[in-house]
MMTF fields as JSON, N, C-alpha, C and O atoms, coordinates in Angstrom:
{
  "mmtfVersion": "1.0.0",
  "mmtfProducer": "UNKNOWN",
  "numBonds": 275,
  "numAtoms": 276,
  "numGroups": 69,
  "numChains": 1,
  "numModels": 1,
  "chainsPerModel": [1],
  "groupsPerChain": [69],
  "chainIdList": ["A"],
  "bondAtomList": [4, 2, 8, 6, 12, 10, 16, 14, 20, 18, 24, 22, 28, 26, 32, 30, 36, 34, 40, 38, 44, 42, 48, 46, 52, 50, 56, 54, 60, 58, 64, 62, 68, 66, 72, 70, 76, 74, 80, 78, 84, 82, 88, 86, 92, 90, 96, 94, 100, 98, 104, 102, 108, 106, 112, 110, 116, 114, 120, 118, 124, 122, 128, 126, 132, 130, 136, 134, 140, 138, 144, 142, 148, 146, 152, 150, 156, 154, 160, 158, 164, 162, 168, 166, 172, 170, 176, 174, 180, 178, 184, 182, 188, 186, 192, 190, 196, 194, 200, 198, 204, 202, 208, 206, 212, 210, 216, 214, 220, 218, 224, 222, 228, 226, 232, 230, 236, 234, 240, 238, 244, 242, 248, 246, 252, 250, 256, 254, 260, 258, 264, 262, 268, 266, 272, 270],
  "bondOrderList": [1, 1, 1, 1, 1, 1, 1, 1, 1, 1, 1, 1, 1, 1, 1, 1, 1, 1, 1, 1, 1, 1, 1, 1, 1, 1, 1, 1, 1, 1, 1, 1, 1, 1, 1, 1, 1, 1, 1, 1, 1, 1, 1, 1, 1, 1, 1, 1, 1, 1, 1, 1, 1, 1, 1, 1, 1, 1, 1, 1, 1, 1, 1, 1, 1, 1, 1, 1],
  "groupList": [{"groupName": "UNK", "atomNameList": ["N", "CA", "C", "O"], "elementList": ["N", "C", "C", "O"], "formalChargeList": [0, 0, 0, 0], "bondAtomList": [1, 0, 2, 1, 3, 2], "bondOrderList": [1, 1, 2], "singleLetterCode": "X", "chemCompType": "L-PEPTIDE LINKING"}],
  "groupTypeList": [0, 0, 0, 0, 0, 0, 0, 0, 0, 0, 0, 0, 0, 0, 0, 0, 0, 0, 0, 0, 0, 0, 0, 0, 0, 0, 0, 0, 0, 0, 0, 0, 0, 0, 0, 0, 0, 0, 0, 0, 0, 0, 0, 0, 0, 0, 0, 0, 0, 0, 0, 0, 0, 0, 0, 0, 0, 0, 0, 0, 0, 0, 0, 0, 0, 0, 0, 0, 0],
  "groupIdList": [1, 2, 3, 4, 5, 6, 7, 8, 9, 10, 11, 12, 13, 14, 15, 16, 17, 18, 19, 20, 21, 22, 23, 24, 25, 26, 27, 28, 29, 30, 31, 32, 33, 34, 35, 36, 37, 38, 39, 40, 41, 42, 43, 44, 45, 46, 47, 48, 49, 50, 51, 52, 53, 54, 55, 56, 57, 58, 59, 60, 61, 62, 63, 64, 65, 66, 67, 68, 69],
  "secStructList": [7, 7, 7, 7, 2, 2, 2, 2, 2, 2, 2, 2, 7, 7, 7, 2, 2, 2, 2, 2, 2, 2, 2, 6, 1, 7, 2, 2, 2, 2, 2, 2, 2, 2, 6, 6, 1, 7, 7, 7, 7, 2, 2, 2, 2, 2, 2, 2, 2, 2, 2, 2, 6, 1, 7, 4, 4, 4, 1, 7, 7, 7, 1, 1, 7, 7, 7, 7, 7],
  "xCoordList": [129.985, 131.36, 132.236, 132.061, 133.408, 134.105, 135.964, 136.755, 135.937, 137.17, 138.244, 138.192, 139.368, 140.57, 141.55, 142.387, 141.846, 142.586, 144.159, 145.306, 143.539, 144.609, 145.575, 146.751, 144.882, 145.901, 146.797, 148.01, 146.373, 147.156, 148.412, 149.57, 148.068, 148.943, 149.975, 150.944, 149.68, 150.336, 151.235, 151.999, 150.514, 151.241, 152.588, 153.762, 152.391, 152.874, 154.229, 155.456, 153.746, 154.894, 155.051, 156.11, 153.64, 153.668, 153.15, 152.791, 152.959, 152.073, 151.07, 151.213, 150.185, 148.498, 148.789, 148.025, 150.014, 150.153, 150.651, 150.315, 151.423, 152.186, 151.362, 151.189, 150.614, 149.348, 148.453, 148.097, 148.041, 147.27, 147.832, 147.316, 148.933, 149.716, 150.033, 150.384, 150.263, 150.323, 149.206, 149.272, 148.136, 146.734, 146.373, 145.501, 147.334, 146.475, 144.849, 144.007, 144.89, 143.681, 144.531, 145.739, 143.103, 143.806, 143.642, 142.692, 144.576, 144.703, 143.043, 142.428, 142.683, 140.836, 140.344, 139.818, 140.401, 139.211, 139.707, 138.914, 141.228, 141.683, 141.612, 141.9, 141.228, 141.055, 139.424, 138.816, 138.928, 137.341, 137.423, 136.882, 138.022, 138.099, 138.45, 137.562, 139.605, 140.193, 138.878, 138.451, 138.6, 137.616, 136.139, 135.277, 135.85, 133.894, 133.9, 132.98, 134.013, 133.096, 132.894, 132.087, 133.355, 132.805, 133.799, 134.669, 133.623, 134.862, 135.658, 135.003, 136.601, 136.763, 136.476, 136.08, 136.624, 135.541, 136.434, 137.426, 136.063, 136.148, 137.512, 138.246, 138.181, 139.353, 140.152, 140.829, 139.734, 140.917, 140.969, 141.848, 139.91, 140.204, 141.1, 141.983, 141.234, 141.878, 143.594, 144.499, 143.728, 145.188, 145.465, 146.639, 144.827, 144.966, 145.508, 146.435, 144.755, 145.036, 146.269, 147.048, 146.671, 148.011, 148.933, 149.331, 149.138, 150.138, 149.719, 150.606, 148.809, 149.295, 149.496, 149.61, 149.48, 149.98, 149.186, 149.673, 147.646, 146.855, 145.599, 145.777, 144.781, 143.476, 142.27, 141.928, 141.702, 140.698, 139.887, 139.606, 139.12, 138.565, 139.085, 138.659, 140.135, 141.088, 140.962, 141.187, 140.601, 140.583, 139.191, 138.903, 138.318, 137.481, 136.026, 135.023, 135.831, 135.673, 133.804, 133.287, 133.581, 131.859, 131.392, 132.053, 130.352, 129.947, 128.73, 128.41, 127.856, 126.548, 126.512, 126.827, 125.937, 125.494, 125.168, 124.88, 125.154, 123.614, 122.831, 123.27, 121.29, 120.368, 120.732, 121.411, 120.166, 120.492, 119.395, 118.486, 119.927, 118.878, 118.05, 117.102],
  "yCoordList": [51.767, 51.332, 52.433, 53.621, 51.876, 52.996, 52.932, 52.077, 54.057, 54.165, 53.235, 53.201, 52.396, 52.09, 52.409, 51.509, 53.588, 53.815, 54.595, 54.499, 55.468, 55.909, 54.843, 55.158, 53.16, 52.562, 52.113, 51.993, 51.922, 51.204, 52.238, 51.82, 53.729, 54.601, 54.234, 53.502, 54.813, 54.48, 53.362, 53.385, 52.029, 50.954, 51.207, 51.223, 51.319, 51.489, 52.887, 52.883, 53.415, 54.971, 55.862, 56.256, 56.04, 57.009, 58.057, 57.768, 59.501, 60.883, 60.761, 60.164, 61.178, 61.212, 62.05, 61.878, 63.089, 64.584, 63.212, 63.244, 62.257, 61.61, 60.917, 60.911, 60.091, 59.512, 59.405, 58.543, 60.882, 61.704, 61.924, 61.52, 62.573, 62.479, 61.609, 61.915, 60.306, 59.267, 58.823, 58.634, 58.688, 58.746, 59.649, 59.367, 61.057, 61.717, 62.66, 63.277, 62.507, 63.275, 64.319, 64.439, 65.21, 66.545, 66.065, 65.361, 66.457, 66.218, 66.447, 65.907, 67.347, 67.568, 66.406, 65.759, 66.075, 64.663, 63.657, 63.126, 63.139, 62.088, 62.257, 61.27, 63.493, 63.253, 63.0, 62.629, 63.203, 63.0, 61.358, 60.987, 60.404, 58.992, 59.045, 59.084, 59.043, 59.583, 59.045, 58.005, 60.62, 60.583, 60.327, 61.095, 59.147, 58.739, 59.989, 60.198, 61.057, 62.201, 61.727, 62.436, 60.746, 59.991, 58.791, 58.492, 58.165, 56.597, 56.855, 57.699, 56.519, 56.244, 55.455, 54.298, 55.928, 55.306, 53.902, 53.851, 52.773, 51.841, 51.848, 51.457, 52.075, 52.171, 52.343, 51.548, 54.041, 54.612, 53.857, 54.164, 52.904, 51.744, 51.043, 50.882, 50.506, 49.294, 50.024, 49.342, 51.372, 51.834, 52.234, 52.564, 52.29, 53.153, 51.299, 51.202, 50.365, 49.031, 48.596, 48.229, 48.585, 48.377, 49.361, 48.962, 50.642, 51.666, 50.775, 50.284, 50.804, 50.748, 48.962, 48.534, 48.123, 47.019, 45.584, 44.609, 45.887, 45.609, 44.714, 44.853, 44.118, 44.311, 45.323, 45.884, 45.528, 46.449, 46.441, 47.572, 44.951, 45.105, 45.115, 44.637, 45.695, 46.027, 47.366, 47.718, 48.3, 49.639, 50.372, 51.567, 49.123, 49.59, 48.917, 49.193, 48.648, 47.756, 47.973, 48.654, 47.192, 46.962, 47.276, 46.807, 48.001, 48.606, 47.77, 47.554, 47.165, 47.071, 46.328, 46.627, 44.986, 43.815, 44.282, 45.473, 43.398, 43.245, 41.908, 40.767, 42.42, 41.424, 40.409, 40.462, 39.23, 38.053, 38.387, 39.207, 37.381, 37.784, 36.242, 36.099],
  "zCoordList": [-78.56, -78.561, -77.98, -78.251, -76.976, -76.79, -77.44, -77.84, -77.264, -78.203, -77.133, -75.903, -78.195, -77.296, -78.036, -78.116, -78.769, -79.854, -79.209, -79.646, -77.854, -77.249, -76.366, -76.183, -75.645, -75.286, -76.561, -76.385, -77.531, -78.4, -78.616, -78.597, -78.839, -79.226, -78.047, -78.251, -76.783, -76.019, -75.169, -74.204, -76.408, -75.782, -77.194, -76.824, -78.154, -79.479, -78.664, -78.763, -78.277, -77.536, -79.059, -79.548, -79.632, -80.933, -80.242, -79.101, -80.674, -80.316, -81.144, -82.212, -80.86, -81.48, -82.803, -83.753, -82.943, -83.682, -85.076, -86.259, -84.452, -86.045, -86.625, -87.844, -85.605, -85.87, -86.789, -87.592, -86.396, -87.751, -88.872, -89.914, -88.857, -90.118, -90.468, -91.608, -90.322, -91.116, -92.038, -93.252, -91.201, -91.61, -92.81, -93.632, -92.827, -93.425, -92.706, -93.357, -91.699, -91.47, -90.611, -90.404, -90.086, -89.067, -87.648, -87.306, -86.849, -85.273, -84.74, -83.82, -85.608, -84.831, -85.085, -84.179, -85.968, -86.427, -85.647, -84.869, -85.687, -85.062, -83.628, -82.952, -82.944, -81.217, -81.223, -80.218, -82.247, -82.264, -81.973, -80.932, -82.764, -83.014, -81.433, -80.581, -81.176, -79.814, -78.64, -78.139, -78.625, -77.57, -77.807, -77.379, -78.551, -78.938, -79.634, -78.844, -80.335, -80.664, -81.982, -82.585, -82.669, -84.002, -84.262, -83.444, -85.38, -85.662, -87.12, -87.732, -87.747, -88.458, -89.795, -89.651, -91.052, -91.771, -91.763, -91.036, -92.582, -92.371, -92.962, -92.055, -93.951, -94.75, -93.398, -92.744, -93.171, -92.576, -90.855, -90.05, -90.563, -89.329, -89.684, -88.841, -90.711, -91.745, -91.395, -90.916, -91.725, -91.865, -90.521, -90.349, -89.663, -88.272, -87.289, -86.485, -87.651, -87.239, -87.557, -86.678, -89.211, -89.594, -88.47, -87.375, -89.006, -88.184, -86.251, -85.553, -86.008, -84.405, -83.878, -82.729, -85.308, -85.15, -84.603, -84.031, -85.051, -83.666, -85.014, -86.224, -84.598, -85.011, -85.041, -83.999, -86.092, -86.275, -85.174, -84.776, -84.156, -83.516, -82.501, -81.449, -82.702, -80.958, -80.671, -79.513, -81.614, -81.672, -81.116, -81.181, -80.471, -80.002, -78.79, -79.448, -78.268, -77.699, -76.684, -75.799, -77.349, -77.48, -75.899, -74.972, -75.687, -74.312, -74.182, -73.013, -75.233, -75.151, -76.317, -77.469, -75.678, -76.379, -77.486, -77.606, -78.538, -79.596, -79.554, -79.699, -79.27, -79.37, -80.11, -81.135, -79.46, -80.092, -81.311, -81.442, -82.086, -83.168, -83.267, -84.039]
}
């Protein structure tokens, strides 16, 4: 999955710095979400969706199928 967390910020016209602080986490972790270097746990998807106004599965957007099952 790759991250789409920065268009939303940017469609939203928030800074990544308030972002985090709203959240509660540190600017390091939240450029991690940012840039693929890890995701958010599921809660803090849940509050990161509310703040940027969006759906949870808008925040990220599938690169690679999953097998049909």
């Amino acid at each position: 999955m790759k991250s789409n967390i920065n268009y939303w910020i940017e469609k939203r016209g928030y800074k990544k710095k308030w972002v985090a602080a709203q959240l509660g986490v540190s600017q390091n972790v939240f450029s991690r979400w940012v840039n693929d270097g890890g995701k958010p746990s599921l809660e803090k998807a849940f509050e990161l969706a509310d703040l940027l106004e969006c759906n949870v599965d808008d925040l990220y957007v599938r690169t690679k199928k999953a097998p049909p099952k």
